[in-house]
Phi, psi and omega in degrees: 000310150358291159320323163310301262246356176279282196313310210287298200292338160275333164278329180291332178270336173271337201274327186291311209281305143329281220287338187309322137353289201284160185317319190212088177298153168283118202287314174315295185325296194292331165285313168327300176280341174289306185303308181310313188278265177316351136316278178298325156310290176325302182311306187293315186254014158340110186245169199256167173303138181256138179284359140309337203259303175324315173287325167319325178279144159285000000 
């Protein structure tokens, strides 16, 4: 699933990167694609729990 979550973060960053260029960028748009991009970021550096730290608690 990772593997999605590159290409998506790489088109969203260009796509940000496109309409901020033009003349008169979209405030919607650029919010839009900032949430999508911290999104896909979360996902991508998302770590799984370590089962050490569980035996460890009381």
């Amino acid at each position: 699933m990772k593997k999605l979550y590159w290409p998506i973060l790489f088109v969203v960053m260009i796509w940000a990167l496109m309409d901020q260029a033009s003349e008169n960028p979209n405030k919607i748009l650029q919010i839009v694609v900032v949430v999508i991009f911290f999104y896909a970021m979360m996902k991508l550096m998302a770590k799984t729990p370590n089962n050490k730290n569980k035996e460890n608690e009381f």
